[in-house]
N, C-alpha and C positions, 0 to 999 in steps of 0.2 A: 501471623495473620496480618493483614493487610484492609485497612478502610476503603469501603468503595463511599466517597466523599459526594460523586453527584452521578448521576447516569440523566442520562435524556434521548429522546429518540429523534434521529435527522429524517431520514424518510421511515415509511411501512419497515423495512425489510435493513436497518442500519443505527445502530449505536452507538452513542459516545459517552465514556466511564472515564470518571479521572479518578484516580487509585493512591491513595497516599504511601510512598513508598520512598522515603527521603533519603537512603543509599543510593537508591534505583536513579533515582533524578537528578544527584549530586553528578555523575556519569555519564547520564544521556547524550547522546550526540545524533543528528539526522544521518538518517537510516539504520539504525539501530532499530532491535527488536526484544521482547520479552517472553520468555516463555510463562503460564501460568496454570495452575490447579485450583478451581471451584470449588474443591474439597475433597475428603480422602481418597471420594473411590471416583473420582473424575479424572479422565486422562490429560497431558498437560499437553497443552495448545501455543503455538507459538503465534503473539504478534505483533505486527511494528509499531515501533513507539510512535502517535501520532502531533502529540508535542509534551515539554513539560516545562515545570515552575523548581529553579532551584531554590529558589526561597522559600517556597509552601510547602517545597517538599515533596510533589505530587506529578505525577505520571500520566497521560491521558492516550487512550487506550479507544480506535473504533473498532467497531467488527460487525461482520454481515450475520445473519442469522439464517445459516443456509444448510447445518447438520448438528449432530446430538451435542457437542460441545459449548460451539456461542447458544443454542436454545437453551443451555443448563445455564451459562452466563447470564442469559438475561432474563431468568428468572429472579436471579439477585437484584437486590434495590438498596439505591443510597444509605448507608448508615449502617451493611450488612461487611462482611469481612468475605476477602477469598484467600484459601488456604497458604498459594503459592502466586510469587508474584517476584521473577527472578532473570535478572539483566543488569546493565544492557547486554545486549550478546551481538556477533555481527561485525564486521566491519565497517567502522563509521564511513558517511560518503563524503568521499576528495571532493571538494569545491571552491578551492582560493584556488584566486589568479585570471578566472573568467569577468569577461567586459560585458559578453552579454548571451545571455541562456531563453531559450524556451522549454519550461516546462510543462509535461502532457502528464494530466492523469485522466484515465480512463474509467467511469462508475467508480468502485469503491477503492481504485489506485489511488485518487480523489485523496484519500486519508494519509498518504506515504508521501503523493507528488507535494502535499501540502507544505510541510516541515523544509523540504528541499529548497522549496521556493521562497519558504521563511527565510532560511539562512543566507541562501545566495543576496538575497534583497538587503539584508543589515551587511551584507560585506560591502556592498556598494553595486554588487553587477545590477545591470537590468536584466529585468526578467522579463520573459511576455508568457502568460500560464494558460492555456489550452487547456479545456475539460470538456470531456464528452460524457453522456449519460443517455438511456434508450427513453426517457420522456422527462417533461419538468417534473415531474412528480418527484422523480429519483434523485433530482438536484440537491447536492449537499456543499456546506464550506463556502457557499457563493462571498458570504463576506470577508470573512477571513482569508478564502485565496486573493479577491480584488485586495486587501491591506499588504500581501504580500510579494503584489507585484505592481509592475507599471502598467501593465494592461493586462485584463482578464475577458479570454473570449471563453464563453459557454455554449457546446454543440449538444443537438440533440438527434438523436436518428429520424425521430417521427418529425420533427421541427414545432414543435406543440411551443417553444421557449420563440418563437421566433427567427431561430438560427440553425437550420436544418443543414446534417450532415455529418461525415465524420471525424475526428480530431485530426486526420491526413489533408483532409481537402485545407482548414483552417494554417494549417503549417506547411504546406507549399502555396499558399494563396501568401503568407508572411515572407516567404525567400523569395517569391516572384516580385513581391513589391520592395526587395531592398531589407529587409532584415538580415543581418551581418554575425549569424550566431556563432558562435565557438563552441560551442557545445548546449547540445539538446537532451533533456532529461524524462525518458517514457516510463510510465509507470500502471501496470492495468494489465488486462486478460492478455495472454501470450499472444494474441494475433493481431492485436494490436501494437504489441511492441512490435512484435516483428516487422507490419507494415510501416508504421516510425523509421526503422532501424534500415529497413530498403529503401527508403525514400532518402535520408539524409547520407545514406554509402556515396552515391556517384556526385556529392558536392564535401566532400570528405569533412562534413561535421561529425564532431565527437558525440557519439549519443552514449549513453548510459541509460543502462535498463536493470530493474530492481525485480529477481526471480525468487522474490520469496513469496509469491503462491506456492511454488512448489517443496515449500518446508514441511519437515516432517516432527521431528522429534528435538531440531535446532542443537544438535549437540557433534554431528558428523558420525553419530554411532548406527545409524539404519541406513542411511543410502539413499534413501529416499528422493532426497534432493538434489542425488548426482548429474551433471549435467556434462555437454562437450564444449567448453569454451577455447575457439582456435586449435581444435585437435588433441586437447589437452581437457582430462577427467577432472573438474572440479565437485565443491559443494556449496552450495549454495547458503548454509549454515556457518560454515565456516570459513569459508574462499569469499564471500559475500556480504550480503544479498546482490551489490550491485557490481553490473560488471560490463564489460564493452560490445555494447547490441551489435557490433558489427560482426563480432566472431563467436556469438551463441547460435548454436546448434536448436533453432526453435523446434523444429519440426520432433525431434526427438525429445525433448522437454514436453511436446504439449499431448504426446503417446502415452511418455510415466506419466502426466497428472491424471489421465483419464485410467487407470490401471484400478483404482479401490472406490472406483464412483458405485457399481451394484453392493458391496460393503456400507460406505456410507449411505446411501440411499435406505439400506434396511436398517441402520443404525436409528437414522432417524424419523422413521414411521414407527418404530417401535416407542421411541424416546414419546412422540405425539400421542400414542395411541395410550401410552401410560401415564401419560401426563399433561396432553395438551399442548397448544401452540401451535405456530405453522407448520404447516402440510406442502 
């Protein structure tokens, strides 16, 4: 069993639990993930580690509340135990040797691109951290990502924050004026990296894009998470999470995510109906 030590909520619709899990944390590395179980009859969920304490021991864990799983998660409250709580798993992400990075997260990539940006920044690179979200409301990390870079631009679609548009427009507006990246780090809903990933191809920056939305079961055993990386069958579990946006096959990544959306959809109006919570 596993301590859930604090949980708090960042917007409406987004969580953060930090998990006492002093193996788990001894390990962690950015981009790394956890798979975990709520309890016996809960299915187990895979997600990124969003940072941790090796000293405390403890794990920190966001997650969206957008099907029967995280709704059964955050039903749980500080000081309660979840069943399973097992990592790290994943391929941690390469990042010595760059001078200087931009990293994108996109709404809840937000919690992934975070970590990344951590690390790059104690190694020495600059970072410049790009975050897009569909209104302020949704804004989460604001401080934490500004501690973890040299500059933090925050986009919104609606422009409600003041800074309307989307994380593309802010990151060719930074190479138009002379930002000199070696590599750029997308993290968020697949069309979004992919847009990332077409923009930095014809100035031949390294991008790195992180496809574990499309995790399944985190162990390489369902397939789930197969994807075409350069013509060549990976898995995003185990080949991964992150891998080189220039030669991901999005188009065909963003087909299988949408393949078990009427499944989950009825998963969780039943989960509501028997229990309450978001709809």
């Amino acid at each position: 069993m596993f301590k859930i030590i604090k949980k708090e909520p960042l917007n409406p619709s987004m969580t953060r639990m930090v998990i006492e899990a002093p193996f788990v944390a001894r390990k962690a590395m950015p981009g790394q993930f956890i798979i975990l179980r709520v309890n016996e009859t809960g299915e187990r969920i895979p997600l990124t580690i969003a940072d941790y304490d090796r000293e405390a021991g403890t794990v920190t864990i966001i997650y969206q509340k957008v099907g029967k799983s995280t709704l059964l998660l955050d039903e749980q409250e500080a000081g309660g135990y979840l069943m399973d709580f097992i990592g790290p798993l994943g391929k941690a992400s390469e990042l010595e040797g760059y001078k200087k990075a931009a990293v994108i997260g996109g709404g809840a990539g937000c919690a992934i691109a975070y970590p990344q940006a951590k690390a790059l920044h104690a190694m020495g690179t600059k970072v410049d951290m790009i975050a897009g979200f569909r209104d302020k409301d949704l804004i989460i990390l604001e401080n934490e990502m500004r501690e973890a870079s040299d500059r933090l631009i925050v986009m919104t679609d609606d422009g409600s924050n003041g800074n309307k548009g989307f994380v593309t427009a802010a990151l060719q507006k930074n190479i138009d004026e002379g930002a000199d990246y070696d590599l750029v780090i997308a993290i968020g809903p697949i069309p979004m990296m992919k847009a990332v990933s077409n923009l930095t191809k014809p100035y031949g920056i390294k991008t790195i894009i992180s496809m574990n939305t499309i995790m399944v079961d985190g162990t390489g055993m369902c397939g789930g998470c197969r994807l075409t990386v350069g013509g060549e069958t990976k898995f995003a579990c185990v080949d991964g999470p992150d891998f080189d946006g220039h030669l991901v096959d999005f188009d065909e990544a963003m087909k299988r995510l949408g393949t078990y959306k009427p499944e989950e959809a009825r998963e969780r109006e039943e989960h509501c109906r028997l229990y309450g919570g978001i709809k």
